[in-house]
C-alpha positions in Angstrom: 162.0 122.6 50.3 160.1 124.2 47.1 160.7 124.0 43.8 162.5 127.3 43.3 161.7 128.3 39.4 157.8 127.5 40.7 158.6 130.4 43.0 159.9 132.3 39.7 157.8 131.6 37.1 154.5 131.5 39.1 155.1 133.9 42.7 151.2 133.6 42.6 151.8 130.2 44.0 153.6 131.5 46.6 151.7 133.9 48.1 148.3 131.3 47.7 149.9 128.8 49.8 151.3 131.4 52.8 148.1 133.2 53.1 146.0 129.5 53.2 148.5 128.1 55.7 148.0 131.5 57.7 151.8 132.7 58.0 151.8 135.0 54.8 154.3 137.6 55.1 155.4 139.9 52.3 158.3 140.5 53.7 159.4 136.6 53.2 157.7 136.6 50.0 159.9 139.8 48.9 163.2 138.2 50.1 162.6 134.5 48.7 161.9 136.0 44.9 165.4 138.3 45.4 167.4 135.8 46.0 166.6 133.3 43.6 166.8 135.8 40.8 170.0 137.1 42.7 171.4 133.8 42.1 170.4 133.7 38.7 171.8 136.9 38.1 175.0 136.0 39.6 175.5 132.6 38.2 174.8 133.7 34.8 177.5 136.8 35.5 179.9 133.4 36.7 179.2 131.4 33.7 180.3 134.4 31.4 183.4 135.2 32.7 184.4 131.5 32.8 183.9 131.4 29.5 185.4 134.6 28.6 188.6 132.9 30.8 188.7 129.9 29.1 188.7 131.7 25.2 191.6 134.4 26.9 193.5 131.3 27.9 193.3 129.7 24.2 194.6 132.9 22.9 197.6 132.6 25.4 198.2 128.8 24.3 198.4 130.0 20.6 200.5 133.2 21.6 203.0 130.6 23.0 203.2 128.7 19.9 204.3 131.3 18.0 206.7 132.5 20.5 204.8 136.0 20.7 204.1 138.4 24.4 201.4 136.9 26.5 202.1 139.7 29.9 198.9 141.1 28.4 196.8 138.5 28.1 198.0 137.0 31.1 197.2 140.1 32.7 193.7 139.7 31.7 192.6 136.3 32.5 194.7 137.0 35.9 191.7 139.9 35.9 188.9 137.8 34.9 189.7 135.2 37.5 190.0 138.3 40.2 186.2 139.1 38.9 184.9 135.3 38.8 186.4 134.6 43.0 184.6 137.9 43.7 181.1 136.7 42.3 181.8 133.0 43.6 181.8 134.5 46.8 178.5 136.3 46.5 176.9 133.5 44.9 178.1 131.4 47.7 176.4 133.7 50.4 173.4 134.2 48.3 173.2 130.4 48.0 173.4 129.8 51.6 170.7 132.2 52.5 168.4 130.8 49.8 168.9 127.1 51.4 168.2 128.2 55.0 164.9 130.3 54.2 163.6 127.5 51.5 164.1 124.7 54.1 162.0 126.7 56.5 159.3 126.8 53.7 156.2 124.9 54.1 155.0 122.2 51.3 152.4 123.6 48.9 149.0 122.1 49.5 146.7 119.9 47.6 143.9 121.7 46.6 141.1 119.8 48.1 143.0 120.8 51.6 140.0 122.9 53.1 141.4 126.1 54.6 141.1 126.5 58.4 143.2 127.8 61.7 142.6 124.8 63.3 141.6 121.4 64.2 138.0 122.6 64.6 138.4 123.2 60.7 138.8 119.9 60.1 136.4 118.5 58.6 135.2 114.4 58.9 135.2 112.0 55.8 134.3 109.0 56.9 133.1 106.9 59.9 133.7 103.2 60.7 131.2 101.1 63.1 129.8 102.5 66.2 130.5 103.8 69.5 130.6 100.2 72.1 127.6 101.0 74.2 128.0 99.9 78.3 125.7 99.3 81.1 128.0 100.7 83.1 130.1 104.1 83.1 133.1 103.4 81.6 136.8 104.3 82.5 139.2 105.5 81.3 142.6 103.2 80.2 145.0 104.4 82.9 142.5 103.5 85.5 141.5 100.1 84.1 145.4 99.5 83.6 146.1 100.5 87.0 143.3 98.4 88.5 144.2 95.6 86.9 148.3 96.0 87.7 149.4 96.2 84.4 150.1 99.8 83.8 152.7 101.4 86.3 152.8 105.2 85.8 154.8 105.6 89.3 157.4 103.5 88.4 157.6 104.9 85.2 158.1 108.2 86.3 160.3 106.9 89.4 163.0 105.8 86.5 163.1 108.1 83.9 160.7 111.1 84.5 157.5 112.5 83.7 155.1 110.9 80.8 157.1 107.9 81.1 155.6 104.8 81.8 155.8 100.5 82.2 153.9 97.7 81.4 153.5 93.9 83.5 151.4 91.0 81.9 148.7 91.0 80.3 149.8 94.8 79.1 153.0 94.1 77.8 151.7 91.1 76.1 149.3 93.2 74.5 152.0 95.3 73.4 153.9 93.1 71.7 150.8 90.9 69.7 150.0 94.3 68.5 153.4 95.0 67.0 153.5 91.3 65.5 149.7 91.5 64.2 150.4 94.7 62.7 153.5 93.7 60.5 151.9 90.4 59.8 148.9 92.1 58.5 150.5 94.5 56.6 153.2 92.1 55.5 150.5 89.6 53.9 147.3 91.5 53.4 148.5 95.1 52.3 151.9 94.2 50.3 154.5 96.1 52.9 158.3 94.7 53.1 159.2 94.6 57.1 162.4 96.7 57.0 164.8 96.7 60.4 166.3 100.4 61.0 168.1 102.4 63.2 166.9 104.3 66.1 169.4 107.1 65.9 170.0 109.2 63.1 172.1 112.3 61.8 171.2 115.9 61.4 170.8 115.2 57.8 168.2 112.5 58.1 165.9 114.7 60.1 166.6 117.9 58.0 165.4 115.1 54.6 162.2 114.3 56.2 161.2 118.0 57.4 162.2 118.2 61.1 165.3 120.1 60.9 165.8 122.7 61.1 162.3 124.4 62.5 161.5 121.2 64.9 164.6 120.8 66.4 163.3 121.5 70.6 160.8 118.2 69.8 163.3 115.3 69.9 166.2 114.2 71.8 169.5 114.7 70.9 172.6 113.5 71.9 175.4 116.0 71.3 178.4 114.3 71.8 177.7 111.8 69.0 176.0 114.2 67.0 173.1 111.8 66.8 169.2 112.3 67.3 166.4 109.5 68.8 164.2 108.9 66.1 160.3 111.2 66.8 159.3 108.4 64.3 160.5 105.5 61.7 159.3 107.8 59.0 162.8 109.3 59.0 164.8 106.5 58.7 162.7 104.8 56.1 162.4 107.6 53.6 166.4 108.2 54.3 166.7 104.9 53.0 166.9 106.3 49.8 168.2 109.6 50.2 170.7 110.5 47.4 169.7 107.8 45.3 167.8 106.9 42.0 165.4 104.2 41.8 164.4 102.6 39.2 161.3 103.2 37.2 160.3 99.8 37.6 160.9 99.2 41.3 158.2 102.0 41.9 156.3 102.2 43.7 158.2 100.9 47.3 155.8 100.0 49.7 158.1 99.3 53.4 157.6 99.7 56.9 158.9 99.1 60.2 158.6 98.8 63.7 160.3 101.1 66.2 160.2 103.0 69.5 159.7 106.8 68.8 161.0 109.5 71.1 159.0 112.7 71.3 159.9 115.9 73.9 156.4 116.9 74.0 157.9 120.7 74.1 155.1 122.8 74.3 152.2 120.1 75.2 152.3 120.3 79.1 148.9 120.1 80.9 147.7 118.3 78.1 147.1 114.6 78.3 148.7 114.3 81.2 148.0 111.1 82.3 147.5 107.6 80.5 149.5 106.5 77.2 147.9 109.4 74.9 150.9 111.6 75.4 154.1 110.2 76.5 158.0 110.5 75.6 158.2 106.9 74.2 156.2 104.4 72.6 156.1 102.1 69.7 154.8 102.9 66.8 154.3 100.4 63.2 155.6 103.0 60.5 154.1 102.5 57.1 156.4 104.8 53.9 155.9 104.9 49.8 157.9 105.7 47.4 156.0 105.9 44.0 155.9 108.2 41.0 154.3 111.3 40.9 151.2 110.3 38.4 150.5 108.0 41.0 151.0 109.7 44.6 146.9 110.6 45.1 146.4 106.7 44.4 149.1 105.5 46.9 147.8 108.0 49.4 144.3 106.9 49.3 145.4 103.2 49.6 147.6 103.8 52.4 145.0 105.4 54.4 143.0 101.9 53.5 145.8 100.2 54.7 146.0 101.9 58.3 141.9 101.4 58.3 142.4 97.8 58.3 144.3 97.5 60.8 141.2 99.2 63.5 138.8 97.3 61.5 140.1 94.4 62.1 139.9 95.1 66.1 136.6 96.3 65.6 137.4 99.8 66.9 134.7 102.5 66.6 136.9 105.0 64.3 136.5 108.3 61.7 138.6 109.8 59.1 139.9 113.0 59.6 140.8 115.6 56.4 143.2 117.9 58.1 142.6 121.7 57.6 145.6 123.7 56.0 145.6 125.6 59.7 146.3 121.8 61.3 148.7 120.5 59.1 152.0 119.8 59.3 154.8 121.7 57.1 155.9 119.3 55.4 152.7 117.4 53.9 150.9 118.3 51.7 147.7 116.4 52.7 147.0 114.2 55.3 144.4 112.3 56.4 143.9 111.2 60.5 142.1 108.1 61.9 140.7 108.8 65.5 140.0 106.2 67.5 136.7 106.5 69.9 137.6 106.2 73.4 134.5 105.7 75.4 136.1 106.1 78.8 138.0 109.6 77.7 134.5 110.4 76.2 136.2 112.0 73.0 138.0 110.7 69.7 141.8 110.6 69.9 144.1 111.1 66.5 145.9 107.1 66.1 147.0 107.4 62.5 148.1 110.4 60.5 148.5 109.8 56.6 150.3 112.5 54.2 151.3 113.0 51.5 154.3 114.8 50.8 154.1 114.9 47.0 158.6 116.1 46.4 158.9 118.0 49.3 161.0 115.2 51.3 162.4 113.8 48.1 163.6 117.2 47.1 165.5 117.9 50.5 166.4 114.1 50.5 167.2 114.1 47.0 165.8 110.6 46.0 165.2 110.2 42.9 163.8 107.9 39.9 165.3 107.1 36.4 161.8 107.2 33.8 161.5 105.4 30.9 163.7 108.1 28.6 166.3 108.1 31.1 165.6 111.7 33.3 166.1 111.9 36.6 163.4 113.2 38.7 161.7 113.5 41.8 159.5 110.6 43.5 156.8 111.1 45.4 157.0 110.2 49.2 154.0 109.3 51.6 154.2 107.8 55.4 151.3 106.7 57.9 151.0 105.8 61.1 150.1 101.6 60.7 149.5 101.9 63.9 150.7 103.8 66.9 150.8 100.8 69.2 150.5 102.2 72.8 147.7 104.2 71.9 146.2 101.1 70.3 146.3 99.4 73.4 145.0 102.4 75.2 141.8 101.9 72.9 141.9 98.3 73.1 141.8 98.7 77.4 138.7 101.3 77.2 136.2 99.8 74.3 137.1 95.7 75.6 136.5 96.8 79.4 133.8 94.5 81.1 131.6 95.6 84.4 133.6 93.7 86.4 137.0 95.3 85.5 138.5 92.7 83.3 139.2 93.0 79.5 138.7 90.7 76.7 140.9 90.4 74.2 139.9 91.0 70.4 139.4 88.0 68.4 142.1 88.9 65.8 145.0 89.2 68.8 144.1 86.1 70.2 146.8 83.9 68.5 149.4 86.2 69.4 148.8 86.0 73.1 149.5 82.3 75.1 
């Protein structure tokens, strides 16, 4: 959701970011910029008439007191109000189209977003250690885990379905000293408070955070409760705080959690198809900020640190990753990726994503901060990926492999396994 007199005051701004995120259309351009000065229009016609109603009913108050005729001017506010339900209604429809075509509106960009179509656009910031070299070929996770009995793809699929999957031993151990080192780490290293949320959420959540109403085919819902599994824990975290103010001095809020996520995957078949890369559930640690506005590019590059830490500390071969404005997703407005090197898939695979959504969320979510001169106004919201767990593991399985089909287990998850 934009901020509508930026629309007004600068349509420059407007046009800029559709034509950089590829999807410019005049057409859309034309109709956003009517209706917002339609509702200015209309509400300023509204405003009038009220007050023109509320000095006609005055004059019939002091009619009355001196006992005078007030069928005229009763006639006349009857009239006014006649005018004021017609334009209410108008205003009504006007606002209702304005919501839906501004909620399908994409966040403006930062301007160091490089412009691109796609992930080939992207271009690389940073790299961390080096690729694990073997004197052997290695292979990929799904065929270490299977070889080893502790990734079951068959059952998986036996009780749920396709891209499903289970874990025994050693696996599921992993599993879960990944989720506890991650909190921990975050928790005492990188200043995060471990927050315990729901797995289901409303239509309202999902349309705060930027999935409704143009992602609805990628998650599950469950229609008789009107309820939706969670794609991620970034949507109940920033919902937290949705229609609330914070205040100035509690900024910024650094929390996160763990949770499973729930994905449909629509439009991703034949890719990824087997392993842990691209499945309907997994676990993911959720990392979310919610700071003021001055301070957003700060928070965004610590948070990436933050997520960094995390593979650095399992000594996993990683780059950064500044997505292109063709690659990004609607609602951020810049965001970073960490890709993991996975010797046995022979390629880097995306483990992290970082954004920054500047007021986009906090707009739609309306979350707010009281300043120092009491004004209400828009945080600043950011989320990363702190990590997703099962493709941690999957990294974990392919850069620990030894030649004789075991794995060893990094030096930092050690405590967490007996």
């Amino acid at each position: 959701m934009l901020d509508l007199n930026r629309i007004l005051n600068q349509p420059e701004d407007l046009v800029n970011l559709l034509k950089k995120r590829n999807m410019y259309d005049a057409g859309v351009e034309n109709t956003l910029l009517t209706l917002i000065q339609s509702k200015r229009t209309l509400q300023a016609e509204t405003d009038e008439l009220r007050s023109e109603r509320n000095s006609a009913s005055k004059e019939i108050g002091a009619l009355k007191a001196k006992g005078e005729d007030i069928t005229s001017a009763s006639d006349s506010v009857r009239e006014i109000g006649n005018k004021i339900k017609e334009l209410e209604e108008k205003l009504n429809s006007v606002e209702t189209q304005l919501a839906d075509l501004n909620l399908a509106m994409p966040n403006f960009l930062s301007d160091d977003v490089p412009a691109g179509k796609s992930e080939a656009d992207n271009i690389e910031v940073s790299v961390f250690g080096k690729k694990r070299e073997f004197n052997f070929d290695p292979k990929p996770h799904y065929e270490i885990g299977e070889a080893l009995g502790i990734l079951d793809f068959e059952r998986g699929v036996k009780i749920s379905g396709a891209r499903f999957y289970t874990y025994f031993g050693l696996a599921a151990k992993m599993e879960r000293a990944l989720m506890n080192f991650m909190l921990d780490h975050h928790a005492t290293s990188n200043g995060y408070q471990e927050v315990w949320v729901p797995s289901l959420v409303n239509d309202e959540s999902l349309t705060a955070t930027g999935q409704l109403p143009k992602f609805r085919e990628e998650f599950y819902h469950l229609e008789n409760d009107r309820l939706n599994l969670i794609p991620t824990a970034e949507v109940p975290l920033t919902n937290l705080y949705r229609d609330e103010i914070i205040a100035d001095k509690d900024l910024p809020i650094s929390i996160m959690a763990h949770t499973s996520c729930f994905r449909r995957e629509a439009g991703s078949y034949g890719r990824d198809t087997r392993g842990l890369v691209r499945v309907h559930q997994f676990q993911k640690v959720e990392l979310v900020k919610f700071c003021h506005p001055e301070d957003s590019q700060n928070q965004h590059e610590k948070m990436l640190k933050d997520a960094e830490s995390i593979l650095q500390k399992l000594n996993l071969h990683y780059r950064v990753v500044l997505l292109c404005s063709g690659d990004i997703s609607a609602s951020s407005s810049k965001t970073y990726d960490l890709e993991v090197w996975m010797p046995g898939l022979n390629r880097y695979m995306e483990i992290s994503s970082v954004s920054n959504f500047q007021d986009y969320q906090a707009r739609r979510a309306k979350i707010r901060y009281k300043n120092r001169e009491g004004k209400n106004l828009l945080v600043h919201t950011l989320n990363g990926s702190g990590l997703a767990i099962g493709r941690t593991l999957a990294a974990i399985l392919e850069n620990y492999q030894t030649d004789n089909g075991q794995i060893e287990i990094p030096e930092v998850l050690k405590a967490y396994i007996r």
